[in-house]
N, C-alpha and C positions, 0 to 999 in steps of 0.2 A: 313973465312965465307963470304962470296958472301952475298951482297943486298937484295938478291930476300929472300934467307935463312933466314937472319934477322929478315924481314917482317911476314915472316910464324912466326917464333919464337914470335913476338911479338902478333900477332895475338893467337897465339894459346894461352899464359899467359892471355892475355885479357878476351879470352875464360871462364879461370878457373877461374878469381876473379869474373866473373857474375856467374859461378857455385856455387859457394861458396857463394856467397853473398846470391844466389837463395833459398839452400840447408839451410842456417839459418835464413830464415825467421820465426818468430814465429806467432804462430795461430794464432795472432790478425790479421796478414796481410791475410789471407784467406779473401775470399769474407764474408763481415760485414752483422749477420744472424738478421733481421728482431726482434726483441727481445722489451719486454716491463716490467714492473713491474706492476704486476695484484693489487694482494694485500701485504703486512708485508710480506715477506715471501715466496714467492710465484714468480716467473718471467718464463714472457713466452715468446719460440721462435715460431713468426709464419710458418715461412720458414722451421723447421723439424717439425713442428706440434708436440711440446712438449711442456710440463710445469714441472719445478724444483722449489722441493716444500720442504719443511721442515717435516721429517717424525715425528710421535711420538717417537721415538727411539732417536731421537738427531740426527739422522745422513740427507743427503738431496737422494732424488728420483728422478727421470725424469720419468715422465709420458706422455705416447701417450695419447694424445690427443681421438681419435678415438677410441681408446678402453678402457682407463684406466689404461691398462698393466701397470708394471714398466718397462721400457727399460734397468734402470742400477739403483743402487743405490750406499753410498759410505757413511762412518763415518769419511770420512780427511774433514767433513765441516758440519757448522750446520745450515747458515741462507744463504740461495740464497739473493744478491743485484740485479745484473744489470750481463748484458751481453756487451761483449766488443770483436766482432769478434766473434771465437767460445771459448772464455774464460769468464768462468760461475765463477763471482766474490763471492766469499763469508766470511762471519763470521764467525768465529770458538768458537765454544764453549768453555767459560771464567773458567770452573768448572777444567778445570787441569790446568790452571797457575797460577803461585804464587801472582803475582802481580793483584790485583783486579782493577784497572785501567788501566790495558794494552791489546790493542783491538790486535786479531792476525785474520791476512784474507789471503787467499788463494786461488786462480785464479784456477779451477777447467776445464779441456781440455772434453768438452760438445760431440768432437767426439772421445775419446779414453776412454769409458765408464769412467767421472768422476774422470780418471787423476789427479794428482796436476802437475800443471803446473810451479807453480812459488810461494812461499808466503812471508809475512810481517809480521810486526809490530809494533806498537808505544803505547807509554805509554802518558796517556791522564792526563790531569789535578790529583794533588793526592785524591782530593775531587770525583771524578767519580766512581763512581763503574760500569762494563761493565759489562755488560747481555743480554742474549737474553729473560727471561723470566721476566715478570713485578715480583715485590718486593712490600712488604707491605708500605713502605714507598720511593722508587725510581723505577724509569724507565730508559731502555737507549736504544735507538733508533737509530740504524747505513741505513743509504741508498746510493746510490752509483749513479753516472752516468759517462757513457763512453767519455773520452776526447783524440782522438789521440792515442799514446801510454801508455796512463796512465787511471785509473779510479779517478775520483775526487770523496772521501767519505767523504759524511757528517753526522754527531753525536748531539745528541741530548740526555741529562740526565738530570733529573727532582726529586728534592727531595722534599719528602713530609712529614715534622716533624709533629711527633705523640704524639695530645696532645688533651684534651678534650674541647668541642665546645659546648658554649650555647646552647638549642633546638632551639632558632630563626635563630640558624647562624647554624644549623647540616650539611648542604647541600652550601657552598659557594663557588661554580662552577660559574668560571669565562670563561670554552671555553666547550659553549652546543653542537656545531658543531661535535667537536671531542668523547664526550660523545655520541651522537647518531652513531657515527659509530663504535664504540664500544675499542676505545681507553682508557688507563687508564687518570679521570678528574685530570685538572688541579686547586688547590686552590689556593685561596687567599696568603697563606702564601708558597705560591713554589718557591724553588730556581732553575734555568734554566740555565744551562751553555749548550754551543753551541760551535760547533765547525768543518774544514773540513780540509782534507788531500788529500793527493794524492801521488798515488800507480803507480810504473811504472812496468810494464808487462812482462819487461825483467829480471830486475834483482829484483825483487819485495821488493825495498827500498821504501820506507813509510816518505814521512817528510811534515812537514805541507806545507797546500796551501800557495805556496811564491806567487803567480801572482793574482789578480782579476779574477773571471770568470763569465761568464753570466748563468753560469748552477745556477739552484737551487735544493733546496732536490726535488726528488717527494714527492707528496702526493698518496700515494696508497689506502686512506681509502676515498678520497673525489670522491664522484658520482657528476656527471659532470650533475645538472638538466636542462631543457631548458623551457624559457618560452613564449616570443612569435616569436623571431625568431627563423627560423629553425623549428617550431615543426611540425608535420604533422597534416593539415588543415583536420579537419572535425572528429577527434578522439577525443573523452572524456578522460581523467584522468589525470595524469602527467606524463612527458615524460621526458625518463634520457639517455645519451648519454653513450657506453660503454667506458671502458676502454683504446681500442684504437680507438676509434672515427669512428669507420666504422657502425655502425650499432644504433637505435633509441629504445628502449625500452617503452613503455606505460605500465603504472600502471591505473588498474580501480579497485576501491572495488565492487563487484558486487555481496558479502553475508553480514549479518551481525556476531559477534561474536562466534556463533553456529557452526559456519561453518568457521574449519580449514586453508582448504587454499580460502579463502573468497577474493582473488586477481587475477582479470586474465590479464596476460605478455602478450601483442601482441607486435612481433618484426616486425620491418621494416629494409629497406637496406638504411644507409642516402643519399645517394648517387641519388638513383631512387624514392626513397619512398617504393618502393615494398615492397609487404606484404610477410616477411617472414615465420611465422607460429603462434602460440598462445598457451599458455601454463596456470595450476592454480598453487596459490602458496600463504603461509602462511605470507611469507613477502611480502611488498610494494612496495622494491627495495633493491639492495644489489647488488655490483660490478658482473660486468659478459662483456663476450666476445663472438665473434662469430666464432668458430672452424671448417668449412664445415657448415652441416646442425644443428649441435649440437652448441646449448646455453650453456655455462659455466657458472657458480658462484658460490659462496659462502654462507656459513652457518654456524652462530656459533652454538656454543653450545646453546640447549631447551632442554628442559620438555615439555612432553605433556602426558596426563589424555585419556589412552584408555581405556573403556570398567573396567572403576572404579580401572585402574594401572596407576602408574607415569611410560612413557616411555623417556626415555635420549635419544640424537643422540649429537654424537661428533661433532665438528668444522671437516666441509668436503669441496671439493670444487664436485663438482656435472655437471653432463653432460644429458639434457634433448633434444632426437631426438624431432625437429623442424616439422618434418612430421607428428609424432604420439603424441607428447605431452609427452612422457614417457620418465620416467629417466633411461638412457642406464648406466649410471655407477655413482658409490661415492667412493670416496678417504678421508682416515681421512688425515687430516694435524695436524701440533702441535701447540697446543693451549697456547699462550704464558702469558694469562690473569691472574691476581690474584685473585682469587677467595676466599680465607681466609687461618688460622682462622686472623679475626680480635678481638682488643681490646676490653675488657666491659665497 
């Protein structure tokens, strides 16, 4: 074999280890989709104009943005974290494994309708109990952010021993913060273990975080208020920054108690200040985002007294066109709160 042949030959092998290498790239190497975590639950990708969201059923959805539609839905997962490429990270619901501290997540392919891609698991302190829905006495709180080829997830379980409490002392809430956005209170006597991992994408091995990182959990429930920098000069009320930081929100009360939605939402663009549109609404403020012309947020669960009837509305996340003020669509999501019975 001649030189020249050699060359070709070698050339040509060359060829197919970059085919091959090309050929098993996994979806995290895809162009990395614009993606946030709205609220608990809930993570959006800007870039397909969708949100995956936790159904009532247990299972997770992907919802158009623009219409509401469901795109896909899937029961191989039950809490959307984070997005990492087009790998929609999630929790799996704890109610069929045996071990009540062992967290299992599974990397969901966002463009091959909800796919499993890849999953994990690790067994967490034996004192943990893993859930996705609050417990009369514990909570457990998993969130996630994207790091390289891996997802870094951090946990959080909180036990709350059930014992009877002076009337002075009924109420000893030590984090109001988190009560008003409607988390389960933290008491005086809670125990708090903490802890974070990290998930590699490939072979989805799960061990705890060995390196320091500069990631932290998110916080999905904290609205971001502004007070005198940044806010828009010459607007009355309070003003709250969304979600992903693009757009300015004002709260004005402009009824008294009489009058339901006794709040009116004027959006701006923070960027320009431009007056986006304005809208009326029973809350004050409550996480939202800006989707095109449609205003996103949140709603838990109310009661409300019509026409001498108690009406309910589930925990929804909600789409109001910006042009007309009207709400183009609602999606319930699953409501992960304790509600009762509790103790006499």
């Amino acid at each position: 074999m001649n030189r020249i042949q050699i060359r070709k030959n070698i050339f040509i092998l060359f060829g197919l280890v970059i085919l091959i290498n090309t050929s098993c790239l996994s979806f995290r190497d895809e162009p990395s989709i614009n993606g946030f975590q709205f609220i608990s639950g809930v993570v959006v990708a800007h870039d397909r104009n969708e949100a995956y969201v936790m159904n009532p059923d247990g299972g997770v959805d992907a919802i158009d943005l623009s219409s509401g539609a469901v795109a896909w839905t899937t029961m191989e997962a039950s809490k959307p974290l984070a997005l990492n490429g087009n790998l929609l990270i999630c929790q799996v619901e704890s109610s069929g494994v045996k071990k009540k501290n062992r967290l299992v997540l599974v990397a969901l392919n966002i463009h091959g309708h909800g796919d499993p891609a890849v999953a994990g698991r690790m067994d967490l302190p034996p004192e943990v109990i893993v859930s996705i829905d609050e417990k009369l006495n514990s909570s457990f709180f998993a969130s996630a952010q994207p790091s390289g080829n891996d997802a870094v997830i951090f946990w959080e379980y909180i036990y709350h021993p059930i014992k009877g409490v002076r009337p002075e002392n009924r109420f000893p809430l030590v984090d109001q913060e988190n009560i008003e956005m409607g988390t389960m209170p933290r008491t005086v006597n809670s125990s708090i273990t903490t802890g974070a991992l990290q998930m590699n994408l490939t072979s989805g091995i799960v061990s705890p975080l060995s390196t320091k990182t500069e990631l932290t959990a998110p916080k999905p429930y904290q609205l971001k208020s502004i007070n005198e920098k940044g806010r828009i000069v010459g607007v009355k009320g309070r003003q709250f920054v969304s979600m992903d930081d693009n757009i300015i929100l004002n709260s004005e009360r402009i009824n008294n108690d009489t009058v339901w939605n006794k709040y009116k939402w004027t959006i701006f663009d923070r960027s320009s200040n431009q007056l986006l549109g304005e809208m009326r609404n029973h809350y004050s403020a409550t996480p939202f985002f800006l989707a095109g012309s449609l205003l996103v947020y949140n709603t838990n669960l109310f009661i409300r007294r019509i026409n001498n009837e108690l009406v309910g509305e589930s925990t929804k996340i909600r789409a109001v066109d910006l042009n007309t003020g009207q709400e183009l669509w609602g999606k319930e999501i699953r409501d992960t709160k304790y509600y009762g019975p509790f103790p006499h």
